[in-house]
Every structure is written in structure tokens, then in C-alpha cells.
mmCIF file of the N, C-alpha and C atoms, coordinates in Angstrom:
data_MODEL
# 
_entry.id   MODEL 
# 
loop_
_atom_site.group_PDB 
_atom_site.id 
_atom_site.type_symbol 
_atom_site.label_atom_id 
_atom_site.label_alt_id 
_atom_site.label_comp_id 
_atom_site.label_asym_id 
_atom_site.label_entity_id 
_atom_site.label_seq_id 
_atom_site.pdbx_PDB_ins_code 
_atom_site.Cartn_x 
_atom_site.Cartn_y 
_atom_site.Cartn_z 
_atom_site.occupancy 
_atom_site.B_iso_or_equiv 
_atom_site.pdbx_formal_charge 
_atom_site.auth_seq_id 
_atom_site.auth_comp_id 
_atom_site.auth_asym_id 
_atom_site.auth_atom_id 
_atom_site.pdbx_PDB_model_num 
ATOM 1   N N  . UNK A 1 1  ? 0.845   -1.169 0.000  1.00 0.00 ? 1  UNK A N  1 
ATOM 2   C CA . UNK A 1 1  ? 0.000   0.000  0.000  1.00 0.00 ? 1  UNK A CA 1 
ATOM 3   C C  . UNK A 1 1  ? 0.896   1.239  0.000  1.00 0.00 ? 1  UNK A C  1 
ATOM 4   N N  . UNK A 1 2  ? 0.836   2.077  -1.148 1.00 0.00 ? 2  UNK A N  1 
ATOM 5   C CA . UNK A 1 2  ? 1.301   2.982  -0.861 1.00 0.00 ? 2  UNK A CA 1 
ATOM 6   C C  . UNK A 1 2  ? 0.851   4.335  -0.791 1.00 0.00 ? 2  UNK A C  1 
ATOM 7   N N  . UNK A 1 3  ? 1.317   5.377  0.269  1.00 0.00 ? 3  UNK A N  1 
ATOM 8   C CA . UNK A 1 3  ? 0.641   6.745  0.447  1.00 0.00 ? 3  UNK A CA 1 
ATOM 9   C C  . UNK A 1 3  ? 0.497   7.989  -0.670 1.00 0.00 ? 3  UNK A C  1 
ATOM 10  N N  . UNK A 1 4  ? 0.143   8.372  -0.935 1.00 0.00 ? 4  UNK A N  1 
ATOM 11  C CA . UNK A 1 4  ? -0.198  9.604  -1.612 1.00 0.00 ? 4  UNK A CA 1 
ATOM 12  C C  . UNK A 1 4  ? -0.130  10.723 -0.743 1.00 0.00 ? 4  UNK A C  1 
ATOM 13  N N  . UNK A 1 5  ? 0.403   11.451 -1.262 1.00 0.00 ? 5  UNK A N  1 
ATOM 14  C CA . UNK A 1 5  ? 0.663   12.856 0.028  1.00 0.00 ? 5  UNK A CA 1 
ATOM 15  C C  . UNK A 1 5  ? -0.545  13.484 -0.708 1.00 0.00 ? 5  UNK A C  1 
ATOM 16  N N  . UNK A 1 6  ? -0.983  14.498 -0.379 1.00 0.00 ? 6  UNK A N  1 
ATOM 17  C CA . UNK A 1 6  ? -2.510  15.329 -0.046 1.00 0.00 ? 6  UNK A CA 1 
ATOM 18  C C  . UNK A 1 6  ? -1.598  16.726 -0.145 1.00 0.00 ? 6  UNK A C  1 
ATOM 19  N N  . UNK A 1 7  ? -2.181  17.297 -0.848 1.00 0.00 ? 7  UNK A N  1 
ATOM 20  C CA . UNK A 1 7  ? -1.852  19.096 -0.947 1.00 0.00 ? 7  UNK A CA 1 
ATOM 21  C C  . UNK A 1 7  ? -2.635  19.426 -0.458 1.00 0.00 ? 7  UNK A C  1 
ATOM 22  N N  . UNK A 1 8  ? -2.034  20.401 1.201  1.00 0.00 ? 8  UNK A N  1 
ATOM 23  C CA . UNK A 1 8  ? -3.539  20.652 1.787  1.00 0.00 ? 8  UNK A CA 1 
ATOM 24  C C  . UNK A 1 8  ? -3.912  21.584 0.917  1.00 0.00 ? 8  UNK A C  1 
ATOM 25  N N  . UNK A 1 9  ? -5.930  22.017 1.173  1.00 0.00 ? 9  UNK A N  1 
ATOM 26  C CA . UNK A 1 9  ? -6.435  23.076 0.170  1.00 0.00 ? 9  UNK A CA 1 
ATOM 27  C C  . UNK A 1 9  ? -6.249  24.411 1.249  1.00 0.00 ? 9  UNK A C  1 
ATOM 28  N N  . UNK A 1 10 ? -5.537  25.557 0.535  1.00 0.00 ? 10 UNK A N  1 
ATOM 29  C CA . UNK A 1 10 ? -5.586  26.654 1.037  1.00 0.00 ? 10 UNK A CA 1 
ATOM 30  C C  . UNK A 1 10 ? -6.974  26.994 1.546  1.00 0.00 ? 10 UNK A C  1 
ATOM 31  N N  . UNK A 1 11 ? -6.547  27.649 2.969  1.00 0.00 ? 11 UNK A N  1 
ATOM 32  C CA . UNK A 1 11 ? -7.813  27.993 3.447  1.00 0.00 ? 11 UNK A CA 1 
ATOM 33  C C  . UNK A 1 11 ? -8.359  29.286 2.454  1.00 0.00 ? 11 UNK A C  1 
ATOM 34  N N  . UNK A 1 12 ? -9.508  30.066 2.859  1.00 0.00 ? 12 UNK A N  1 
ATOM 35  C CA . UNK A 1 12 ? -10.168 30.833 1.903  1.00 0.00 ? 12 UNK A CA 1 
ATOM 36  C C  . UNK A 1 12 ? -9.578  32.478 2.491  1.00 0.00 ? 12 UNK A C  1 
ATOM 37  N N  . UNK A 1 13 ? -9.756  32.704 1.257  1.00 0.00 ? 13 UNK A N  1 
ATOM 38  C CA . UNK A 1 13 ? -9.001  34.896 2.242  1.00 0.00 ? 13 UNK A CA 1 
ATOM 39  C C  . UNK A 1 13 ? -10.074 35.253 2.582  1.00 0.00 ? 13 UNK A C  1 
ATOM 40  N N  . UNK A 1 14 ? -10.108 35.074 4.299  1.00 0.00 ? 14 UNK A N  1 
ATOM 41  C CA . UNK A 1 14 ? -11.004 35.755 5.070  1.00 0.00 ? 14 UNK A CA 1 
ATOM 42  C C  . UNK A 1 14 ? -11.849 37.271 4.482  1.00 0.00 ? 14 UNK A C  1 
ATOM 43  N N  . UNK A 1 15 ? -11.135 38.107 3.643  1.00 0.00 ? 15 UNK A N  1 
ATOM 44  C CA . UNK A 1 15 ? -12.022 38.954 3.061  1.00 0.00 ? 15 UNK A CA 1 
ATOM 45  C C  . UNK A 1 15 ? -11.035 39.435 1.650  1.00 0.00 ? 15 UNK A C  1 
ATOM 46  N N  . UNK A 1 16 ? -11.648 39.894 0.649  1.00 0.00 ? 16 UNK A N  1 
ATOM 47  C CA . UNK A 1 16 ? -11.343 40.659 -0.991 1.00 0.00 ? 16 UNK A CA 1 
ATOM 48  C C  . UNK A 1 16 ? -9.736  41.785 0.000  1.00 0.00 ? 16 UNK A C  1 
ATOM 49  N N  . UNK A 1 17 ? -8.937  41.319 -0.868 1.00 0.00 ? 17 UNK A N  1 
ATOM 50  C CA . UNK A 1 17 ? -7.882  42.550 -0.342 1.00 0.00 ? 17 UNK A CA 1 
ATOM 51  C C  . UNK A 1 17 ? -8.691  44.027 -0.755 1.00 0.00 ? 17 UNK A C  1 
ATOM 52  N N  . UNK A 1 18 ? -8.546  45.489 0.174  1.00 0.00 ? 18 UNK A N  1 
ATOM 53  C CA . UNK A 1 18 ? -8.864  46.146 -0.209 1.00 0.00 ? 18 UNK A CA 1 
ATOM 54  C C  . UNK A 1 18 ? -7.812  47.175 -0.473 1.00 0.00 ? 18 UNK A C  1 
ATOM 55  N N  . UNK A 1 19 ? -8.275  47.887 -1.538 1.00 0.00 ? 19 UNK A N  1 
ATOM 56  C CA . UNK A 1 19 ? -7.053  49.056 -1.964 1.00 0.00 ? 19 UNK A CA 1 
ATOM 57  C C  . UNK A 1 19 ? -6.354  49.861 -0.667 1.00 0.00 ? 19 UNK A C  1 
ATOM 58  N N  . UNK A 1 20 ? -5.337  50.257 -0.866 1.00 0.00 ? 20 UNK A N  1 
ATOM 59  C CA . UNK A 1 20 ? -5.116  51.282 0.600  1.00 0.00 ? 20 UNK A CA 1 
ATOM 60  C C  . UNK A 1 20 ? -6.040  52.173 0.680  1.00 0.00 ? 20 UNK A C  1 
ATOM 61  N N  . UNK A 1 21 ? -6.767  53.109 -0.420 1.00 0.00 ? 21 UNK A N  1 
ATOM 62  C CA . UNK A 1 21 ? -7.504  54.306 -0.115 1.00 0.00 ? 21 UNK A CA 1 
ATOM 63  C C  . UNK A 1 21 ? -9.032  53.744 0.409  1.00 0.00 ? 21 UNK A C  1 
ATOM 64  N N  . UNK A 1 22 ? -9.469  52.530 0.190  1.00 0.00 ? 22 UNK A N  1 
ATOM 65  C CA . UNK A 1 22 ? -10.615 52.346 0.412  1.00 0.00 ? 22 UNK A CA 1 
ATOM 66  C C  . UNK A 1 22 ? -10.255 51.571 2.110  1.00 0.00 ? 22 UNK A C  1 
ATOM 67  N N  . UNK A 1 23 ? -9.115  51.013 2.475  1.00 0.00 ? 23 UNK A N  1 
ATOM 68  C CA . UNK A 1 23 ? -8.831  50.948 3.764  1.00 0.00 ? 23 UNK A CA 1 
ATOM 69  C C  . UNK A 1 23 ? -8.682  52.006 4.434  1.00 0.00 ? 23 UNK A C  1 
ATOM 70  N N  . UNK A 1 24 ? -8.233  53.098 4.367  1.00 0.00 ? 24 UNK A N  1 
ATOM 71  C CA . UNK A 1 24 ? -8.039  54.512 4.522  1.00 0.00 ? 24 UNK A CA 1 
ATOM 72  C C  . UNK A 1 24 ? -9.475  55.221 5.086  1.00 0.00 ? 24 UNK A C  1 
ATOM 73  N N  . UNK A 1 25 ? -10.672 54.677 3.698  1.00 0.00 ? 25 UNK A N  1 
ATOM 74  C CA . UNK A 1 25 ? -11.578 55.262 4.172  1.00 0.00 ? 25 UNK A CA 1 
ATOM 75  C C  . UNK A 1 25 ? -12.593 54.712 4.786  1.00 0.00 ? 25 UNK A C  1 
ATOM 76  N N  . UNK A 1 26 ? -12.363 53.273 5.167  1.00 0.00 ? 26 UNK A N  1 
ATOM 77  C CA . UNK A 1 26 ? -12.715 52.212 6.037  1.00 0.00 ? 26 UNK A CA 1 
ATOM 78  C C  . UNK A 1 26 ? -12.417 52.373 7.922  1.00 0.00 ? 26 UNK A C  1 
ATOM 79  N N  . UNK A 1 27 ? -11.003 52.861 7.862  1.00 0.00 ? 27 UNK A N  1 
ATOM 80  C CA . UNK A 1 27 ? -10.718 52.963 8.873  1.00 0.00 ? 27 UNK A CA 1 
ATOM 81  C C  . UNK A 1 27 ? -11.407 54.582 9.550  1.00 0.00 ? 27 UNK A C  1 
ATOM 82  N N  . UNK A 1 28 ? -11.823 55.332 9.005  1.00 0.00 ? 28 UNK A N  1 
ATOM 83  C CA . UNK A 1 28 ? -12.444 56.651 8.876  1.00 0.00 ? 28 UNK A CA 1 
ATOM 84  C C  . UNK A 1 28 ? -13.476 56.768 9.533  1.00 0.00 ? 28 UNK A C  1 
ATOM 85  N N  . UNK A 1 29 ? -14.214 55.669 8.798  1.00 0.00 ? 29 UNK A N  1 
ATOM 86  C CA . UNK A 1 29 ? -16.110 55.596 8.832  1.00 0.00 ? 29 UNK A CA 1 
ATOM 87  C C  . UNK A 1 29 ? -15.542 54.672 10.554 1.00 0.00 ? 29 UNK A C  1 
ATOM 88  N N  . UNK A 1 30 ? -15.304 53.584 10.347 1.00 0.00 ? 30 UNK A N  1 
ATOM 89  C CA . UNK A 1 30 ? -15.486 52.823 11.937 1.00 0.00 ? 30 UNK A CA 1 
ATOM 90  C C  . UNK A 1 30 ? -14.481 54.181 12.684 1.00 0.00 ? 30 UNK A C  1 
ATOM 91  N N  . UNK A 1 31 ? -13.873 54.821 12.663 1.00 0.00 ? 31 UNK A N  1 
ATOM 92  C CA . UNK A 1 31 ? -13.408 55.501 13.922 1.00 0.00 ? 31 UNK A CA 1 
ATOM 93  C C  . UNK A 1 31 ? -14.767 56.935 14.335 1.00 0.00 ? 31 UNK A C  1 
ATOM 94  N N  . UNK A 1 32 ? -15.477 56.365 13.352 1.00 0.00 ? 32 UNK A N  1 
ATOM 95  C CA . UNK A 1 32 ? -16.821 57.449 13.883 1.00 0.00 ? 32 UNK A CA 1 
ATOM 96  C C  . UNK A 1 32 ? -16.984 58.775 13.355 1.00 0.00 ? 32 UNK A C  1 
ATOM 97  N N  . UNK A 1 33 ? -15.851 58.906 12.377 1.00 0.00 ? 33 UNK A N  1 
ATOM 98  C CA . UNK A 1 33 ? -16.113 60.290 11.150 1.00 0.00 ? 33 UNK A CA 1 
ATOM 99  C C  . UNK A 1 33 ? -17.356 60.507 10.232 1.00 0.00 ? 33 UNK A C  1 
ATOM 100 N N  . UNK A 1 34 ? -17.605 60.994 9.591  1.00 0.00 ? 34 UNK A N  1 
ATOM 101 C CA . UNK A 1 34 ? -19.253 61.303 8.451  1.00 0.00 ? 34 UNK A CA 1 
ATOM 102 C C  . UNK A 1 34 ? -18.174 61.498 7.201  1.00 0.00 ? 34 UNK A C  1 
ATOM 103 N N  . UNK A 1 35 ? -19.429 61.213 6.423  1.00 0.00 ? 35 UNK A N  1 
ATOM 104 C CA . UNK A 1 35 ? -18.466 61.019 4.981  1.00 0.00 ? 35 UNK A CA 1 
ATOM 105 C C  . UNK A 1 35 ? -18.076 62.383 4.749  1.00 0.00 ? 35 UNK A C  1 
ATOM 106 N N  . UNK A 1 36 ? -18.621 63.731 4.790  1.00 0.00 ? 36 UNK A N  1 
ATOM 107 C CA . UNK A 1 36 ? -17.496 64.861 4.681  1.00 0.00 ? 36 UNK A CA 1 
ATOM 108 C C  . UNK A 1 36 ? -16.155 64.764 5.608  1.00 0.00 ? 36 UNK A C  1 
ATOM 109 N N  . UNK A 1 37 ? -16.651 64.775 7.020  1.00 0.00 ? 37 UNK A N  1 
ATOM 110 C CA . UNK A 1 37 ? -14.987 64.821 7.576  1.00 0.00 ? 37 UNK A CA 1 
ATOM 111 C C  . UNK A 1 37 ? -14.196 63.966 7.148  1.00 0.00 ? 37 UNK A C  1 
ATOM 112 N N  . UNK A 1 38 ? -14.740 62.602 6.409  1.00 0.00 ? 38 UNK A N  1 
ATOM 113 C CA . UNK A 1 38 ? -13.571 61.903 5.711  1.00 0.00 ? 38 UNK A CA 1 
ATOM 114 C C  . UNK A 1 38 ? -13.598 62.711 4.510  1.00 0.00 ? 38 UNK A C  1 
ATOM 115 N N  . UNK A 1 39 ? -14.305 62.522 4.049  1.00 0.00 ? 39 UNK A N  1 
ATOM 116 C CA . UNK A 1 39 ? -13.298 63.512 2.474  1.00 0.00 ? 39 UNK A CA 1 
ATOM 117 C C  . UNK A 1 39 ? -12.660 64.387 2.568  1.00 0.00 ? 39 UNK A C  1 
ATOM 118 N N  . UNK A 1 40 ? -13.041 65.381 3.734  1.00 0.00 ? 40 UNK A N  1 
ATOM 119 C CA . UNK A 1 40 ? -12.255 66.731 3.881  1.00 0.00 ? 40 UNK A CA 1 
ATOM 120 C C  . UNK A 1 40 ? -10.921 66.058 4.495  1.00 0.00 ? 40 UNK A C  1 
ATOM 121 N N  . UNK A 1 41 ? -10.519 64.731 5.302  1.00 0.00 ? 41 UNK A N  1 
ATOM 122 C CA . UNK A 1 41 ? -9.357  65.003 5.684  1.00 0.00 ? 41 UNK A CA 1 
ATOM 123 C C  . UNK A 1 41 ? -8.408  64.126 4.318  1.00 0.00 ? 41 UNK A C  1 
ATOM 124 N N  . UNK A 1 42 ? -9.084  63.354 3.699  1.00 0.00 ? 42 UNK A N  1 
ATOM 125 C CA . UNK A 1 42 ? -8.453  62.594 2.530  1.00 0.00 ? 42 UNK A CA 1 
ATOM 126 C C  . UNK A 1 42 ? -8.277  63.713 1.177  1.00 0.00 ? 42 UNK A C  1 
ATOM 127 N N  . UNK A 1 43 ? -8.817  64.594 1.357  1.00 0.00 ? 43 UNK A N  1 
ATOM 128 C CA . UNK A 1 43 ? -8.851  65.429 0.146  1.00 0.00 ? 43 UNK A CA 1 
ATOM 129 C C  . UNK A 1 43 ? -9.841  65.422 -1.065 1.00 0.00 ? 43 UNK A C  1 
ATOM 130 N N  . UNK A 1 44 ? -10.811 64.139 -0.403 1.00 0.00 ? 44 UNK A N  1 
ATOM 131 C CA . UNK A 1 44 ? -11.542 63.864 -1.341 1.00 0.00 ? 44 UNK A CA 1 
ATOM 132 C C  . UNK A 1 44 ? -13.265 64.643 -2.184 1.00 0.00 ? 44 UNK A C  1 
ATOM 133 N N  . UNK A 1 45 ? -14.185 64.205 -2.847 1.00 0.00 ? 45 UNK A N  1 
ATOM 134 C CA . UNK A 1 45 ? -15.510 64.591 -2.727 1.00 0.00 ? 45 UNK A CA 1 
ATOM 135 C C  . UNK A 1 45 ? -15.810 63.522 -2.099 1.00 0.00 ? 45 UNK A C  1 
ATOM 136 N N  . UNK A 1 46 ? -17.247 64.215 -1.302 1.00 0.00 ? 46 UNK A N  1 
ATOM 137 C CA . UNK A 1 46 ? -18.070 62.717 -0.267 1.00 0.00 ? 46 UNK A CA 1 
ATOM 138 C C  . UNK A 1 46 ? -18.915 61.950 -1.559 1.00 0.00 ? 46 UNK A C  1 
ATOM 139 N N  . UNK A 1 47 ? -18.971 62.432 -2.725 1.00 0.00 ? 47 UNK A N  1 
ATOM 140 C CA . UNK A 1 47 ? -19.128 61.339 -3.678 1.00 0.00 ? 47 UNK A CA 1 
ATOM 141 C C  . UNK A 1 47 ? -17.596 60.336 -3.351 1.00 0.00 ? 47 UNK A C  1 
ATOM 142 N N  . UNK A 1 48 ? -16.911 60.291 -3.838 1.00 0.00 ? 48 UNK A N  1 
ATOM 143 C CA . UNK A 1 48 ? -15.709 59.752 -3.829 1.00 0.00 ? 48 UNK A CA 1 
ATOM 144 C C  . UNK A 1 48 ? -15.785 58.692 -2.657 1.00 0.00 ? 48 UNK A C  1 
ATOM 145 N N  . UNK A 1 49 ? -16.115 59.375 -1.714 1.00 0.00 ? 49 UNK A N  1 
ATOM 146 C CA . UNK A 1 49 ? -16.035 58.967 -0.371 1.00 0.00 ? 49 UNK A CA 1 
ATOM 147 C C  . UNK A 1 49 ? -17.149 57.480 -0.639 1.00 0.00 ? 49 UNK A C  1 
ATOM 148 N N  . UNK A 1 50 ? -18.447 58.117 -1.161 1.00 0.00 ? 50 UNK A N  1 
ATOM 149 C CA . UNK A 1 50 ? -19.171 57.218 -0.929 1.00 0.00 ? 50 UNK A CA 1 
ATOM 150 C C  . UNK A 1 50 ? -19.048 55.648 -1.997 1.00 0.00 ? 50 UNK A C  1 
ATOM 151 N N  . UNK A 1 51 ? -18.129 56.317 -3.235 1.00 0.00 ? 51 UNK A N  1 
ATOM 152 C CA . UNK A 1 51 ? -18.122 55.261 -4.266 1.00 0.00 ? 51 UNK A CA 1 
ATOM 153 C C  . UNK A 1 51 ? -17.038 54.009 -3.343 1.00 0.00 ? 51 UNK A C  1 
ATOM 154 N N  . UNK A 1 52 ? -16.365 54.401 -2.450 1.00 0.00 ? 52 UNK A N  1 
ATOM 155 C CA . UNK A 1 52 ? -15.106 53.693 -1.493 1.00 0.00 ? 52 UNK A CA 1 
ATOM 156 C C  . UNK A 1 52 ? -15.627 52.802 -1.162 1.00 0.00 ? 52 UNK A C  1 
ATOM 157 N N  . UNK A 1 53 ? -17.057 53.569 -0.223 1.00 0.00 ? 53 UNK A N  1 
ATOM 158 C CA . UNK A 1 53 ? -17.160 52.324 0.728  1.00 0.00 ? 53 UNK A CA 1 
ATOM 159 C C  . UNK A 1 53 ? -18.714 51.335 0.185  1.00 0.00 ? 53 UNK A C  1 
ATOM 160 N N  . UNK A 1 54 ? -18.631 51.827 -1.369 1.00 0.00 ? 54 UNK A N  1 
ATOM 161 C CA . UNK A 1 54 ? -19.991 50.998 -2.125 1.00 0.00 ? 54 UNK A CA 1 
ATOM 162 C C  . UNK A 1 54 ? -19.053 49.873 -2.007 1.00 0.00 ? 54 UNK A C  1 
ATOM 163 N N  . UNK A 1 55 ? -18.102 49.619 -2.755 1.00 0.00 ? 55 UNK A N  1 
ATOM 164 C CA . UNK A 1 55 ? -16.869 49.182 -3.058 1.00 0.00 ? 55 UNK A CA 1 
ATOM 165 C C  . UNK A 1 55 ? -16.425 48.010 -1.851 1.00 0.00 ? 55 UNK A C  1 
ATOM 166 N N  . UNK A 1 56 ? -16.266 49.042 -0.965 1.00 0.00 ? 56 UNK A N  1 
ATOM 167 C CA . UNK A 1 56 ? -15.870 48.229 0.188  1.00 0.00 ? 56 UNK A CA 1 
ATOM 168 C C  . UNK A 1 56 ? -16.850 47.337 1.259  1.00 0.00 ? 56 UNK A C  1 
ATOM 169 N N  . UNK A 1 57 ? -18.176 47.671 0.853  1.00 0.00 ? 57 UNK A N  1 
ATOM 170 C CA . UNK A 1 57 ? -19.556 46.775 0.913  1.00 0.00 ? 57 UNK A CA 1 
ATOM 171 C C  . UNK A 1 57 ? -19.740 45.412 0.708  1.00 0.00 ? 57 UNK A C  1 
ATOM 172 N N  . UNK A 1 58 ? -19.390 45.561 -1.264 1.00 0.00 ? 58 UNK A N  1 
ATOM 173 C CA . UNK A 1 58 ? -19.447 44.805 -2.098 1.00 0.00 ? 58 UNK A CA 1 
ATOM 174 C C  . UNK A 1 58 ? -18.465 43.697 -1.954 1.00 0.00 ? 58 UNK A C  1 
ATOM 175 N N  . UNK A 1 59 ? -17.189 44.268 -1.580 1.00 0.00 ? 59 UNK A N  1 
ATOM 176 C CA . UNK A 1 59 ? -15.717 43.325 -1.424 1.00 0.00 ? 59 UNK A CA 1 
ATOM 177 C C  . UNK A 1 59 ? -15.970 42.228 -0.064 1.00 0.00 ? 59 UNK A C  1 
ATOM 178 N N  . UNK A 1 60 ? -16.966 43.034 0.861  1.00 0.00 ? 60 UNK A N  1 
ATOM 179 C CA . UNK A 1 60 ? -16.543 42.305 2.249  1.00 0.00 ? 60 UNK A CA 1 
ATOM 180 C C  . UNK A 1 60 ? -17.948 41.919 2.654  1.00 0.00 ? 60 UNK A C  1 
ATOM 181 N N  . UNK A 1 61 ? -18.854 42.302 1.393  1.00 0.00 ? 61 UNK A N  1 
ATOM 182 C CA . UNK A 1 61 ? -20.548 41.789 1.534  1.00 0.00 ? 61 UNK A CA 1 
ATOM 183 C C  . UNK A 1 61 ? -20.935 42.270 2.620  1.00 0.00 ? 61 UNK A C  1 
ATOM 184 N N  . UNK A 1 62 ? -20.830 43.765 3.427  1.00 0.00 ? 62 UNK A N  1 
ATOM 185 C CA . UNK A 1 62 ? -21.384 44.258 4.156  1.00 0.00 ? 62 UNK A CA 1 
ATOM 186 C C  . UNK A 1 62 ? -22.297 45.026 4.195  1.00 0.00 ? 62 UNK A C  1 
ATOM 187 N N  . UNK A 1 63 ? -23.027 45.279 5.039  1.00 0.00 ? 63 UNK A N  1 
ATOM 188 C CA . UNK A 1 63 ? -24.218 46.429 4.891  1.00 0.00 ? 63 UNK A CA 1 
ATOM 189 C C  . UNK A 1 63 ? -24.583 47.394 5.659  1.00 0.00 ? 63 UNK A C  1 
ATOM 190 N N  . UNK A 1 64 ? -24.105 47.553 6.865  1.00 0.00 ? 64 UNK A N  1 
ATOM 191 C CA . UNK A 1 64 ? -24.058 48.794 7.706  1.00 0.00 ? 64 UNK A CA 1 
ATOM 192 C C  . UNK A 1 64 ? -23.120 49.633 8.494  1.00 0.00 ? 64 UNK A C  1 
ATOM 193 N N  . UNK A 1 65 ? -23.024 50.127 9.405  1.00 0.00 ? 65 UNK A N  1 
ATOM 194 C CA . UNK A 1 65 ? -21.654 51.035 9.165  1.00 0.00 ? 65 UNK A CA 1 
ATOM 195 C C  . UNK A 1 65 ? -21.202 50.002 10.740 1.00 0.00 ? 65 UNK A C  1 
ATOM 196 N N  . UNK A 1 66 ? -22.341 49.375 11.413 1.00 0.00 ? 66 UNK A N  1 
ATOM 197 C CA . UNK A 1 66 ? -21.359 48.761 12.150 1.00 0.00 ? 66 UNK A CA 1 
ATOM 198 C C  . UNK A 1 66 ? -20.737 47.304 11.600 1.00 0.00 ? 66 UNK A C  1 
ATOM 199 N N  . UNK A 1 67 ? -21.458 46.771 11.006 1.00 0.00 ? 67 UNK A N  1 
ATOM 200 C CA . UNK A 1 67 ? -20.632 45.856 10.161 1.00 0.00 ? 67 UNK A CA 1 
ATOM 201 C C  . UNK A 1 67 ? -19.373 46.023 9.633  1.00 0.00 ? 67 UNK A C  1 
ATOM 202 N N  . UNK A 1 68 ? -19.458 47.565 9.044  1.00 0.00 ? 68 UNK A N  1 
ATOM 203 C CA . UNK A 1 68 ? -17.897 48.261 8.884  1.00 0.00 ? 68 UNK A CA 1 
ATOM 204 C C  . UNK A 1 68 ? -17.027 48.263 9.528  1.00 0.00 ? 68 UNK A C  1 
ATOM 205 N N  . UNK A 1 69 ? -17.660 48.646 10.747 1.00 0.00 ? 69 UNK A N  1 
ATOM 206 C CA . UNK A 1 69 ? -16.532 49.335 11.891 1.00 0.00 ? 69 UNK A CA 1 
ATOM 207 C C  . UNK A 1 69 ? -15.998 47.887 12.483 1.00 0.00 ? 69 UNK A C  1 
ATOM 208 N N  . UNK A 1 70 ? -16.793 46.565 12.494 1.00 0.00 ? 70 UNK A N  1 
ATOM 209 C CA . UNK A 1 70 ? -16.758 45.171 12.706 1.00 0.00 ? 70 UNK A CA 1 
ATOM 210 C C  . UNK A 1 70 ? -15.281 45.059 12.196 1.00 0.00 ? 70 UNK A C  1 
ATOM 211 N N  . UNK A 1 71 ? -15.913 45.050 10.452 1.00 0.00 ? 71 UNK A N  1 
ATOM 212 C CA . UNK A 1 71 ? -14.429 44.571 9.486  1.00 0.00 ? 71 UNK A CA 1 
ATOM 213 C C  . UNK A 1 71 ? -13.382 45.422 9.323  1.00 0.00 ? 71 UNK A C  1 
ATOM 214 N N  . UNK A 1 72 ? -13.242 46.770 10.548 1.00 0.00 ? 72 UNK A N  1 
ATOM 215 C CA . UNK A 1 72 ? -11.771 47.560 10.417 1.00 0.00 ? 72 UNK A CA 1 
ATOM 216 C C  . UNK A 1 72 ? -11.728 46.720 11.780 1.00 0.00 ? 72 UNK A C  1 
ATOM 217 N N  . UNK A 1 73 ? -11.757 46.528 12.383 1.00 0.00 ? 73 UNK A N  1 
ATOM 218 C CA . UNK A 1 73 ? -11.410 46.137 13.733 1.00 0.00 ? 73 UNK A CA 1 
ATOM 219 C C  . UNK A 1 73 ? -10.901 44.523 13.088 1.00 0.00 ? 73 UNK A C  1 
ATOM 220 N N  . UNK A 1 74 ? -11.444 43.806 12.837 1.00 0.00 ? 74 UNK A N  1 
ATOM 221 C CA . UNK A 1 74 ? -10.814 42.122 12.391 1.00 0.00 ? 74 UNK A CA 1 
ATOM 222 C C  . UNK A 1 74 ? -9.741  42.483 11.313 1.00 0.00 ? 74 UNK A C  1 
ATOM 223 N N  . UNK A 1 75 ? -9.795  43.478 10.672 1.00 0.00 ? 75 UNK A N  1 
ATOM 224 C CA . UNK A 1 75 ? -8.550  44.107 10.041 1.00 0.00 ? 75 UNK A CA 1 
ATOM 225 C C  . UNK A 1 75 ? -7.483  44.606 10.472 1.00 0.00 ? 75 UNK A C  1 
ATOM 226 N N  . UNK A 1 76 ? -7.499  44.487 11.377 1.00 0.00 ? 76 UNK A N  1 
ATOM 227 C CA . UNK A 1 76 ? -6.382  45.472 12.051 1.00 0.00 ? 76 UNK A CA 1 
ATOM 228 C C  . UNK A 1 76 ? -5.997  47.414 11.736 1.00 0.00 ? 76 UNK A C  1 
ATOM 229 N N  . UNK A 1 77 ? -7.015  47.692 11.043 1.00 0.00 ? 77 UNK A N  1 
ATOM 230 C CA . UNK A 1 77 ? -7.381  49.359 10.492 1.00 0.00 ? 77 UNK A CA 1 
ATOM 231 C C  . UNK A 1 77 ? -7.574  49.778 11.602 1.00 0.00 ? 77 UNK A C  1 
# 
């Protein structure tokens, strides 16, 4: 009888890598900012702001801002 070695299967990436600016503006929203004071300190429009965290919704299948503030915290953001 002989063995066959097994490639273990990589576990799964706990979440979509996200860009730095949309971590940026991840870490923003959970520290309790509004989408102007994040744009105003990123330089951005709060359109901008808001296309980030559609984005960053979509990547990590979330839907509210504490769910957000959830996935900067298991992030280390």
C-alpha cells in the first residue's frame, strides 16, 4: 500500500484585499467620522467617499456602518 501525500487546500481569504484608499476610508467611517470629515481630511468629494465604501460593501458583503466598523477592527485598520 502505498501513500499519496494530499496538498492541503488553502484555506479561503477571510475577506477581498482592499485598496489602501478604500482601507483609509474604512478605517475613517469605523473611527466614527461622516463622509465629509472623511473627504475633507483625505482630500476627497463625499461622492468619492461614498463610491469607497460601495466598493468596500461589495468586497466584504457588508451592509451597515457597524458591520464596517466590525471589518476595520478584524482588520487590524
Amino acid at each position: 500500500m502505498t501513500h499519496t501525500p494530499t496538498t492541503p487546500t488553502p484555506a479561503p481569504d477571510p475577506a477581498p484585499e482592499l485598496a489602501p484608499r478604500e482601507q483609509e476610508t474604512l478605517r475613517h467611517i469605523a473611527a466614527g467620522h461622516t463622509y465629509h470629515q472623511t473627504a475633507r481630511h483625505m482630500g476627497l468629494s463625499t461622492h468619492t467617499v461614498d463610491a469607497y465604501l460601495r466598493r468596500i460593501r461589495t468586497k466584504l458583503n457588508i451592509n451597515t456602518t457597524a458591520e464596517m466598523t466590525r471589518a476595520a477592527i478584524t482588520l487590524g485598520l
